[in-house]
KEDRENLO-796977 format. One record per atom (N, C-alpha, C): residue number from 1; residue in one letter; atom name; x, y, z. Coordinates in Angstrom, 3 decimals. Example, Ala and Ser with C-alpha at 12.3 -4.5 7.8 and 13.67 -1.06 7.14 Angstrom:
<recs>
    nr   rest   atom       east      north         up
     1      a      N     13.190     -5.690      7.800
     1      a     CA     12.300     -4.500      7.800
     1      a      C     13.200     -3.300      7.800
     2      s      N     12.850     -2.250      7.080
     2      s     CA     13.670     -1.060      7.140
     2      s      C     12.900      0.030      7.870
</recs>
This chain:
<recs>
    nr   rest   atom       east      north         up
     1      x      N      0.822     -1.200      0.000
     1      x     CA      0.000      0.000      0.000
     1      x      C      0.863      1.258      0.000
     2      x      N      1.915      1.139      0.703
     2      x     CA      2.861      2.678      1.091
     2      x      C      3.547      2.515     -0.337
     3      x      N      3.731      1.281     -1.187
     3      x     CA      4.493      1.285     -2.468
     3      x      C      3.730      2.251     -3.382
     4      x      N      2.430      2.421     -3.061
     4      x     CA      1.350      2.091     -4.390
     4      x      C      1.215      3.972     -3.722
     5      x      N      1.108      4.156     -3.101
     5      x     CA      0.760      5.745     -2.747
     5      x      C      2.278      6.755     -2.791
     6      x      N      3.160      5.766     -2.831
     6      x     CA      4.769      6.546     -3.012
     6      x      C      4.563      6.887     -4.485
     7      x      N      4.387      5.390     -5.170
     7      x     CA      4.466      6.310     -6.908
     7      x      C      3.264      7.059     -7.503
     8      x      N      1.782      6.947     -7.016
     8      x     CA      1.469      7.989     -7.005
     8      x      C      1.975      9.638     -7.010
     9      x      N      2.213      9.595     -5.407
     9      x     CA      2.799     10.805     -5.236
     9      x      C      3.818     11.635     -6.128
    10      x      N      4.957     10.325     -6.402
    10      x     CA      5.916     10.492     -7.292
    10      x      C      5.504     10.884     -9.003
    11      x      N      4.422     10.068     -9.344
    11      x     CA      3.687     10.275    -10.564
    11      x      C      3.208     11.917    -10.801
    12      x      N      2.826     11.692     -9.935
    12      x     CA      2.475     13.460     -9.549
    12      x      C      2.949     14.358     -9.474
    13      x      N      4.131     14.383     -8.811
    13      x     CA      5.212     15.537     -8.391
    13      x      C      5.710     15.470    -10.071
    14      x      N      5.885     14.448    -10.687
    14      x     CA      6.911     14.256    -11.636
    14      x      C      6.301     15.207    -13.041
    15      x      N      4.572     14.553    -13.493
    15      x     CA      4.430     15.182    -14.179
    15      x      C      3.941     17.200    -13.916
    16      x      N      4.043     17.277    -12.294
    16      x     CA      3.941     18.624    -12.353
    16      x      C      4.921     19.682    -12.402
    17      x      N      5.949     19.302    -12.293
    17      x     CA      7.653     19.439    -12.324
    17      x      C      7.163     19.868    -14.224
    18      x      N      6.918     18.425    -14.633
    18      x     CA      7.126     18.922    -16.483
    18      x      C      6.517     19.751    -16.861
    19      x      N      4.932     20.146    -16.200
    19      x     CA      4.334     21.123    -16.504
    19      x      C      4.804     22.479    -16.124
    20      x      N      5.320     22.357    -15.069
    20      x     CA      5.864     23.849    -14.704
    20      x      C      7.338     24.394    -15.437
    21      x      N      7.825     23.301    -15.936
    21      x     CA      8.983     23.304    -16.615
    21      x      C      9.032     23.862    -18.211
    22      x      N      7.344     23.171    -18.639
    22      x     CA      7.441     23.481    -20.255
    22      x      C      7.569     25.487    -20.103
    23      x      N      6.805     26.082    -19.119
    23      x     CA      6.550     27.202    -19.530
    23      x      C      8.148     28.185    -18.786
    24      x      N      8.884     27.578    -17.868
    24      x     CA      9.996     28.400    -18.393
    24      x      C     11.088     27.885    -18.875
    25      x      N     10.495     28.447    -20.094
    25      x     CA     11.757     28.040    -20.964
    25      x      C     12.361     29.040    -21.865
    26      x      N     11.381     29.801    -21.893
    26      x     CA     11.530     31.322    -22.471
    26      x      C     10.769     30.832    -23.968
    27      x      N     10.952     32.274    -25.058
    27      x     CA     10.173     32.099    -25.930
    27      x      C     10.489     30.957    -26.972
    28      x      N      9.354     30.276    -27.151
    28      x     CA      9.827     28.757    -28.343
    28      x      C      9.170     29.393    -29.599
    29      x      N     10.691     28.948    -30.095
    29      x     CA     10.415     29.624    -32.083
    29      x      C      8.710     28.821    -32.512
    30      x      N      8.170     30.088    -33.037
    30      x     CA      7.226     30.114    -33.425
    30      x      C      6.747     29.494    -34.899
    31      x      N      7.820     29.937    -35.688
    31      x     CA      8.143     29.597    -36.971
    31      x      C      8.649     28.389    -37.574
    32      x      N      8.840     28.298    -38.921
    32      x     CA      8.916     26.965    -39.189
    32      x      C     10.488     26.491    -38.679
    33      x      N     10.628     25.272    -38.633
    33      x     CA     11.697     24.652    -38.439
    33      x      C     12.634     24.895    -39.138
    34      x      N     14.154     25.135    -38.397
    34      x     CA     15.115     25.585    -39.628
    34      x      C     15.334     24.389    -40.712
    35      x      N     15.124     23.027    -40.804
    35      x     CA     15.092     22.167    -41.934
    35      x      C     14.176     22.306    -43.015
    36      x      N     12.980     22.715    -42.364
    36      x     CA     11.908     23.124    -43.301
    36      x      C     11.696     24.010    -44.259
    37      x      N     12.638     24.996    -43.561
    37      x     CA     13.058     26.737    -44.549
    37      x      C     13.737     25.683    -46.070
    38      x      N     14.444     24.937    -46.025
    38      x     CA     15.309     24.718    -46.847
    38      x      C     14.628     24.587    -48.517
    39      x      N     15.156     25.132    -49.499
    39      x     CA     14.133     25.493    -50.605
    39      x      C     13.353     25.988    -50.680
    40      x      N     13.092     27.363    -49.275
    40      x     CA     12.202     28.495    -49.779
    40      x      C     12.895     29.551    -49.697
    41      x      N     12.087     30.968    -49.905
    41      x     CA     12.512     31.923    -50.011
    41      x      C     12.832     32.311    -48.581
    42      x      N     14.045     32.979    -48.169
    42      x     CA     14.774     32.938    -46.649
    42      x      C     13.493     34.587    -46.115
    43      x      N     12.856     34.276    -44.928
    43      x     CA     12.337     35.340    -44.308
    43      x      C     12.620     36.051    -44.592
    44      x      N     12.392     37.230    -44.776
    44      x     CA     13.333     38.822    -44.759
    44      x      C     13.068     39.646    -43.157
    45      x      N     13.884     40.246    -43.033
    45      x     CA     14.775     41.035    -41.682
    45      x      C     15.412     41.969    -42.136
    46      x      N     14.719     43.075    -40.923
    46      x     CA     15.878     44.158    -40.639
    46      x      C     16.467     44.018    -38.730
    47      x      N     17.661     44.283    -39.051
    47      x     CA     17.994     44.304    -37.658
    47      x      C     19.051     45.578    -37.687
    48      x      N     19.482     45.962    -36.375
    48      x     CA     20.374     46.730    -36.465
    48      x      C     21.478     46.284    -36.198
    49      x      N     22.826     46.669    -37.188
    49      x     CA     23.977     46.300    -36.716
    49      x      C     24.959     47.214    -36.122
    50      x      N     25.930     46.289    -35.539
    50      x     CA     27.025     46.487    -34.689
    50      x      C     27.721     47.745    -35.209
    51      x      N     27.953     47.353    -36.717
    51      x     CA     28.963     48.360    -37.364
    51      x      C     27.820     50.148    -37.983
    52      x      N     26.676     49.936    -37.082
    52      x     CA     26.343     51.185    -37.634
    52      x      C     24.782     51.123    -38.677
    53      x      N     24.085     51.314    -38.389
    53      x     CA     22.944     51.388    -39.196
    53      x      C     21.688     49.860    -39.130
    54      x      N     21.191     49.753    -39.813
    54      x     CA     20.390     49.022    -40.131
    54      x      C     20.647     48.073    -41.332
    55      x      N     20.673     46.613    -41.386
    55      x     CA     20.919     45.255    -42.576
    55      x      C     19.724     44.906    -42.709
    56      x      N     18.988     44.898    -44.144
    56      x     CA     17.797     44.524    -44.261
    56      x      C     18.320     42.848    -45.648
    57      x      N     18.045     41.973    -44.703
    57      x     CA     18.255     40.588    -45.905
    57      x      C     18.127     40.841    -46.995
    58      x      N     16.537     41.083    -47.587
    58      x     CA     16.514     41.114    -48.981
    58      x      C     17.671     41.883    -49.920
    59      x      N     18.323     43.456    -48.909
    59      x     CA     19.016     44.036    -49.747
    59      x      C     20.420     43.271    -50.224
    60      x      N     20.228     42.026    -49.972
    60      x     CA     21.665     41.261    -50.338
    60      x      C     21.424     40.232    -51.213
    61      x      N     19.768     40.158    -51.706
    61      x     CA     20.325     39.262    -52.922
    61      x      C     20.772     39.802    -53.945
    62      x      N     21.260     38.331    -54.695
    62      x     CA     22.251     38.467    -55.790
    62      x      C     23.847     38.026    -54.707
    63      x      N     23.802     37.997    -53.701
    63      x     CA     24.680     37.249    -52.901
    63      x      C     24.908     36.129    -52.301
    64      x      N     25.400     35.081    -51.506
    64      x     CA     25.054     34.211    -50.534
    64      x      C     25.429     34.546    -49.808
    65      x      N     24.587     34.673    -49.112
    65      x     CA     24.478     35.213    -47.434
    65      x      C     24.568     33.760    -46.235
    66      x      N     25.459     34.230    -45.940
    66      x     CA     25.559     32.873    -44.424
    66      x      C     25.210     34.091    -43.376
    67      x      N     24.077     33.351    -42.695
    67      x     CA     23.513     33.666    -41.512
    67      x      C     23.415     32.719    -40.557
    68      x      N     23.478     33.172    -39.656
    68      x     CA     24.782     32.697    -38.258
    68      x      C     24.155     33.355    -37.141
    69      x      N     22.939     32.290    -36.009
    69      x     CA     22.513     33.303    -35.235
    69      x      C     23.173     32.431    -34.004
    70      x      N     23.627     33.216    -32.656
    70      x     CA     24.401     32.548    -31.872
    70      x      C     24.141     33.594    -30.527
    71      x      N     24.872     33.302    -28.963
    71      x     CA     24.862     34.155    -28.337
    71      x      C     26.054     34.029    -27.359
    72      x      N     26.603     35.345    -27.040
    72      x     CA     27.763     35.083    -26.073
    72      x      C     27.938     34.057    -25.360
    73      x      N     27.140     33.751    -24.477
    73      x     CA     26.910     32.648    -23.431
    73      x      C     26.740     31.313    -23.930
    74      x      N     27.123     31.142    -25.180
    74      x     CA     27.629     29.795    -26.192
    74      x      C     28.579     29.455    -26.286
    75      x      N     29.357     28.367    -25.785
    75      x     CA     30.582     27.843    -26.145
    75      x      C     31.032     27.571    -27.295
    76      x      N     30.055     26.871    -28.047
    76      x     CA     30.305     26.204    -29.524
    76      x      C     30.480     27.534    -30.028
    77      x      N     29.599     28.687    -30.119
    77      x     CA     29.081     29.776    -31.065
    77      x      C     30.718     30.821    -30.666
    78      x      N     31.018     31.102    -29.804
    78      x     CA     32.361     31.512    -29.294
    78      x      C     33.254     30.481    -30.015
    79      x      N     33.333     29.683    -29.999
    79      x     CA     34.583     28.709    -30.361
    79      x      C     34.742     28.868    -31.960
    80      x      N     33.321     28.944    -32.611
    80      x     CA     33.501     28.729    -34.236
    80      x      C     33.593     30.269    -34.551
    81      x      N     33.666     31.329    -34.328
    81      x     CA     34.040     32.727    -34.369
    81      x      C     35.490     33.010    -35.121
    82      x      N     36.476     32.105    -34.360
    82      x     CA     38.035     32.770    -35.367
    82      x      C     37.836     32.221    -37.041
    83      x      N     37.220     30.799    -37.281
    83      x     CA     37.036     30.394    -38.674
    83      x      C     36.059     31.077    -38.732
    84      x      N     34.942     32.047    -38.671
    84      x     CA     34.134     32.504    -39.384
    84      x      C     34.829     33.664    -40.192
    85      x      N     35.778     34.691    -39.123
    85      x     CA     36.395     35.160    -39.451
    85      x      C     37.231     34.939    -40.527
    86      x      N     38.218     33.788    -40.406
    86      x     CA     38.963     33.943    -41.557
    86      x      C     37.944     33.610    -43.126
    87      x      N     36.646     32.643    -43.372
    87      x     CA     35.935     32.562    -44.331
    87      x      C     35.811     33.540    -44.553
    88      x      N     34.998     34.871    -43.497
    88      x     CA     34.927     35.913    -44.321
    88      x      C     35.912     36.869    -44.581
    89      x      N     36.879     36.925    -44.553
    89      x     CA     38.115     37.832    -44.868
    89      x      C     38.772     37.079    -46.209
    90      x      N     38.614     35.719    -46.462
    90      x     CA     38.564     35.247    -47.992
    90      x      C     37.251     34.985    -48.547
    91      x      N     36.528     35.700    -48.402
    91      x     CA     35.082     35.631    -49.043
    91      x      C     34.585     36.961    -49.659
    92      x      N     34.769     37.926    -48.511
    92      x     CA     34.384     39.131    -48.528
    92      x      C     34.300     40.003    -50.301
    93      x      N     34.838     39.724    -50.647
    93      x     CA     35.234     40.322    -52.001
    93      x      C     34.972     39.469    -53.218
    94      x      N     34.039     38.702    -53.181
    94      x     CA     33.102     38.482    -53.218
    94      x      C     31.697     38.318    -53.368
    95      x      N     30.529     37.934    -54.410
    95      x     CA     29.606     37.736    -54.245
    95      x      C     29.127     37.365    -52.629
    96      x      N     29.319     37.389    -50.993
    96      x     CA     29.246     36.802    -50.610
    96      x      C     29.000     37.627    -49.256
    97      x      N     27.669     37.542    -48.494
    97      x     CA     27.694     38.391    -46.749
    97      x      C     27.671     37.615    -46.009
    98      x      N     28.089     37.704    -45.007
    98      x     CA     28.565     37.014    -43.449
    98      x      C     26.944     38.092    -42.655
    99      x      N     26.430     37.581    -41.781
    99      x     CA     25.454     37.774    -40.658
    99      x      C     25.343     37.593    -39.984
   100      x      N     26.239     37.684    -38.695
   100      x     CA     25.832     36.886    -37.038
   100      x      C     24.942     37.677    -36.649
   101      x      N     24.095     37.275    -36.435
   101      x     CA     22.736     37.189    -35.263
   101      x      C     22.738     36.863    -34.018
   102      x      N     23.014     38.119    -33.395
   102      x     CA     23.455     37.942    -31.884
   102      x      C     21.480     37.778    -30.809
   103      x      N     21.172     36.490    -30.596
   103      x     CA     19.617     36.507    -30.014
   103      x      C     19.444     37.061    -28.520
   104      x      N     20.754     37.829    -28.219
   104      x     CA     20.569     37.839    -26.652
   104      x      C     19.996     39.300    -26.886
   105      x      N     18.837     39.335    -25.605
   105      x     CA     17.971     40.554    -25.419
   105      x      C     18.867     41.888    -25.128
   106      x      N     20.113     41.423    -24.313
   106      x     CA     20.636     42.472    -23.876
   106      x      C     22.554     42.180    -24.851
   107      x      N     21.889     41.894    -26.019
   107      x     CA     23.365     41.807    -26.810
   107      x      C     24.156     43.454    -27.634
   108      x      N     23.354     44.624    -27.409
   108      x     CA     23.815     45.386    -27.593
   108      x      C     24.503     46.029    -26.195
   109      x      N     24.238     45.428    -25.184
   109      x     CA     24.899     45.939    -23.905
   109      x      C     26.619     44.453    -23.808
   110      x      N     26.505     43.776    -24.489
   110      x     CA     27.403     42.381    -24.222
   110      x      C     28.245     42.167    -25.558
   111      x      N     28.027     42.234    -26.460
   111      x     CA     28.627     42.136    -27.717
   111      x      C     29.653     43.072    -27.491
   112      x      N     29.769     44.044    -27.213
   112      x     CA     30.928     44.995    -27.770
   112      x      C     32.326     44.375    -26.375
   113      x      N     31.407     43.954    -25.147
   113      x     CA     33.076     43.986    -24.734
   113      x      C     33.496     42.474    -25.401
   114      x      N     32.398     41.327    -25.646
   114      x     CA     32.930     40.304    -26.198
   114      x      C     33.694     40.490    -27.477
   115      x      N     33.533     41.559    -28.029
   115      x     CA     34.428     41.913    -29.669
   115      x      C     35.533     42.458    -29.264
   116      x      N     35.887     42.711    -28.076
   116      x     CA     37.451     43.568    -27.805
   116      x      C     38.220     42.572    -27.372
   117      x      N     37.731     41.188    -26.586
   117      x     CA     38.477     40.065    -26.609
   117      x      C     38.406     38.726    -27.715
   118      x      N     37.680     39.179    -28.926
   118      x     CA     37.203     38.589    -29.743
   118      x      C     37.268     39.093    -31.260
   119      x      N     37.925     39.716    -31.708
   119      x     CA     38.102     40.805    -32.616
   119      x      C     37.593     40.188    -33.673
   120      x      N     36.775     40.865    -34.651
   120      x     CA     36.049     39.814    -36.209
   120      x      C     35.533     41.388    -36.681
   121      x      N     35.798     41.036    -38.203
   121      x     CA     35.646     42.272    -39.020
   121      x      C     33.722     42.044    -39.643
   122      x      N     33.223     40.929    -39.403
   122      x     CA     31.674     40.619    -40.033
   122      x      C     30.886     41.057    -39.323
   123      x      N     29.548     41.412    -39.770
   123      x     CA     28.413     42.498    -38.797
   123      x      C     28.048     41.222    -37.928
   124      x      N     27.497     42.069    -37.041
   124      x     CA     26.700     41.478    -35.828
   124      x      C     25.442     41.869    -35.655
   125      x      N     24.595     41.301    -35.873
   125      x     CA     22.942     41.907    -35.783
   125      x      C     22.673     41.532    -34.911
   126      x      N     21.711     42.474    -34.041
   126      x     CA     20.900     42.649    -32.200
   126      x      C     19.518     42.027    -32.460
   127      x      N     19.284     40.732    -32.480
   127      x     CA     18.220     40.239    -32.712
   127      x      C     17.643     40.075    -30.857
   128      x      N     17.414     41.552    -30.593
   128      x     CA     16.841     41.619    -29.214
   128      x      C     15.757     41.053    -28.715
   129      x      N     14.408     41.210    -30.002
   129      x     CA     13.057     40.372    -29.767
   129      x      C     12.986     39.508    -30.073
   130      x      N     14.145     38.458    -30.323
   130      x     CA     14.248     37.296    -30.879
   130      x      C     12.716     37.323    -32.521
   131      x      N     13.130     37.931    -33.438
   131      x     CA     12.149     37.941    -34.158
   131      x      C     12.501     37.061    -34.980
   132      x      N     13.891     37.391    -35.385
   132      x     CA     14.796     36.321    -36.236
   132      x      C     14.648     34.994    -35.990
   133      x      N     15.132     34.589    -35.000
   133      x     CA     14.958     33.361    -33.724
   133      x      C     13.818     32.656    -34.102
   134      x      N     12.863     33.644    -34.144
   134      x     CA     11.066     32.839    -34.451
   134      x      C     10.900     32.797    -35.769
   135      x      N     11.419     33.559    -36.566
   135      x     CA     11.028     33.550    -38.307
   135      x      C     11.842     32.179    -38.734
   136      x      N     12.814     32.518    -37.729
   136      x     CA     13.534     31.163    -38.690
   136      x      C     13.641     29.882    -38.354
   137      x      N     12.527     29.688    -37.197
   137      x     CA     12.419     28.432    -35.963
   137      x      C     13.982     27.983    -35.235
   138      x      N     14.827     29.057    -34.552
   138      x     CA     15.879     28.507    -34.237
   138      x      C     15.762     27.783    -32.386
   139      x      N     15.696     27.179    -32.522
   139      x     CA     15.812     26.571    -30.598
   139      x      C     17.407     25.782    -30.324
   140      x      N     18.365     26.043    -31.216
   140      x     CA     20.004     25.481    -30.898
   140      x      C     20.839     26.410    -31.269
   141      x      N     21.871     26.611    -30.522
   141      x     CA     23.015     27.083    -30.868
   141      x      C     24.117     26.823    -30.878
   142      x      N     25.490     27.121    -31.728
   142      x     CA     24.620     28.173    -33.403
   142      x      C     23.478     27.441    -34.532
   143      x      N     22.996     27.844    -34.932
   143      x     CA     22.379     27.372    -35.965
   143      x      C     23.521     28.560    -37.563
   144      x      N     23.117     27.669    -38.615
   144      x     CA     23.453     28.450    -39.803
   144      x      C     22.548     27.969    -40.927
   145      x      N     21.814     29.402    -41.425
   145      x     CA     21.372     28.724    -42.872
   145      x      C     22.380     29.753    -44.190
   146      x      N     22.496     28.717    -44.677
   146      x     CA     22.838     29.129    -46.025
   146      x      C     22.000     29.411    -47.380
   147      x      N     22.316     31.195    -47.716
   147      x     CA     21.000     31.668    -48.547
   147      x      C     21.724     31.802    -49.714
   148      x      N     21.008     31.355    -50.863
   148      x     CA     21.641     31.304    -52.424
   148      x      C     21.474     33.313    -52.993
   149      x      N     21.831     33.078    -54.303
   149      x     CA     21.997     34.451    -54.954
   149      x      C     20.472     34.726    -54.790
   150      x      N     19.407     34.234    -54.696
   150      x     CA     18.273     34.407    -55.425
   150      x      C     17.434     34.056    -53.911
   151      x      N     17.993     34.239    -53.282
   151      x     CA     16.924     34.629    -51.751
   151      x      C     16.767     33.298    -51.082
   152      x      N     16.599     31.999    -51.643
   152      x     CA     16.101     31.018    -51.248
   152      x      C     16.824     30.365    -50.562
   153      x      N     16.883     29.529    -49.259
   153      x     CA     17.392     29.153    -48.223
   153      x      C     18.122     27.728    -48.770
   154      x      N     19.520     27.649    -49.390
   154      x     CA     19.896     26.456    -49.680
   154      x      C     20.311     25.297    -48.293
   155      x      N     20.647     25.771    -47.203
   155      x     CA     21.317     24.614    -46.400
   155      x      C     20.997     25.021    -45.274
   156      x      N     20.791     24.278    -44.063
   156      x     CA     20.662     24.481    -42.667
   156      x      C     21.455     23.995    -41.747
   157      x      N     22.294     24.365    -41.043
   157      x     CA     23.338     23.772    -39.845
   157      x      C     23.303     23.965    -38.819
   158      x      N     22.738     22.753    -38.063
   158      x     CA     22.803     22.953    -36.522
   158      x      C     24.460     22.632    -35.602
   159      x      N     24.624     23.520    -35.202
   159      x     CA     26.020     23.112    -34.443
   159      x      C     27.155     24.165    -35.091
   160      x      N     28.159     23.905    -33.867
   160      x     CA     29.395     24.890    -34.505
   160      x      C     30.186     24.106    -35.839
   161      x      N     30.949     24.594    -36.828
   161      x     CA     31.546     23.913    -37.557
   161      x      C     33.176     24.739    -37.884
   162      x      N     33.964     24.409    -38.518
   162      x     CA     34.847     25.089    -38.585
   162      x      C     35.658     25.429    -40.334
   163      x      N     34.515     26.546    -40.556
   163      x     CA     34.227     27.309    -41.300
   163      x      C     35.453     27.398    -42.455
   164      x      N     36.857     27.864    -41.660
   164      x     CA     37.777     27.719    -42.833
   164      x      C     38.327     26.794    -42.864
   165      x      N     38.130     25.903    -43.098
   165      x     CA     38.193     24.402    -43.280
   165      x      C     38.043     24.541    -45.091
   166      x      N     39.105     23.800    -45.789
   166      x     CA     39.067     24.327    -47.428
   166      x      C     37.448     23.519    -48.132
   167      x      N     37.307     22.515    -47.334
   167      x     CA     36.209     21.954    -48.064
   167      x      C     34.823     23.139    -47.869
   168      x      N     35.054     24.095    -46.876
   168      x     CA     33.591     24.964    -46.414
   168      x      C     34.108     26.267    -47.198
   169      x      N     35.259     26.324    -47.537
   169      x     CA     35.791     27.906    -48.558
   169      x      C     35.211     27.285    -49.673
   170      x      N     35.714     25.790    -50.407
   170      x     CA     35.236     25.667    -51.632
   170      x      C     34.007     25.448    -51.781
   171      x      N     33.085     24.907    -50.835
   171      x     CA     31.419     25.229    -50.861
   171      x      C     30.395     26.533    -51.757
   172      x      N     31.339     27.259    -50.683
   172      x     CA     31.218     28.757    -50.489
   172      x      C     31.682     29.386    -51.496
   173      x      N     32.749     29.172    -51.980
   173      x     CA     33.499     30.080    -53.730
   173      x      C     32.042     28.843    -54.639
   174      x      N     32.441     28.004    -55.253
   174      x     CA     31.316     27.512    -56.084
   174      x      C     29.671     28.395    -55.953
   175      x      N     28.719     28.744    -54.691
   175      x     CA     28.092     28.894    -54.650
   175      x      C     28.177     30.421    -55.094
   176      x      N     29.139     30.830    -54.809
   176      x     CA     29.194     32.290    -55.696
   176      x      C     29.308     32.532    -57.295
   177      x      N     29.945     31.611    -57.332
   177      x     CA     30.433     31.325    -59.133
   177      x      C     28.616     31.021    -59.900
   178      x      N     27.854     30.590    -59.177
   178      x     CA     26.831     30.458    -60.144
   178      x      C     25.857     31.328    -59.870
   179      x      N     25.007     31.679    -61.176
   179      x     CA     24.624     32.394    -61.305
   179      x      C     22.886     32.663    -60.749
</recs>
């Protein structure tokens, strides 16, 4: 009897633990799944960047755009930062934009001292309301999608990778070369 009223209890505590658990978790991407984007036209966004003004997506087709949303308090997303860098410093010139998407609310107060021990010449967009985050269903970090000349979302990557790696430069030069 004391067996049979322990897992009760336990049954109980357990699934109310999950219920109280689903709701903090903070906001869950609303939007489609980043696998799902793949072969459509990539959301469009404006955010403001690091280096000054406002980046609106659409104004970059006719490019491939790697977008790269991540947040300080990421190990992986910190770690894959020096190869993003060097891709885009042999990319740059180029058919080709770099986009980190910084999702932290308070990343225009945190980004800048992380860039003085972190130095990278590619914008950083303040995706403060996580709008990005939800347009583009991201719930891992980093995530990366890769956007063709013509707007449409060719590839999706969950996880850090290491970017100048020659097989991810020659990806990246080919996808510029066509038209």
């Amino acid at each position: 009897m004391q067996k049979t009223v322990f897992l009760v209890v336990l049954i109980v505590v357990v699934f109310g633990l999950a219920l109280l658990m689903k709701g903090k978790g903070g906001e869950t991407p609303s939007g489609p799944k980043g696998a799902d984007l793949v072969g459509m036209t990539a959301p469009d966004f404006v955010l403001q960047s690091n280096q000054g003004g406002e980046i609106r997506l659409s104004d970059l087709q006719g490019k491939v755009v790697m977008l790269n949303l991540w947040a300080t308090w990421c190990p992986p997303c910190r770690a894959e930062m020096p190869s993003m860098e060097t891709l885009y410093r042999q990319m740059k010139d180029q058919d080709f934009a770099m986009l980190a998407v910084n999702i932290e609310e308070n990343g225009p107060d945190v980004v800048p001292g992380f860039l003085e021990q972190n130095p990278h010449s590619f914008p950083v967009l303040f995706d403060t309301e996580k709008k990005v985050q939800n347009l583009y269903g991201v719930d891992k970090f980093p995530e990366t999608f890769v956007i063709g000349k013509n707007g449409k979302v060719l590839d999706h990557i969950i996880g850090a990778r290491e970017w100048s790696h020659p097989d991810m430069v020659n990806y990246f030069k080919e996808l510029t070369r066509e038209k």
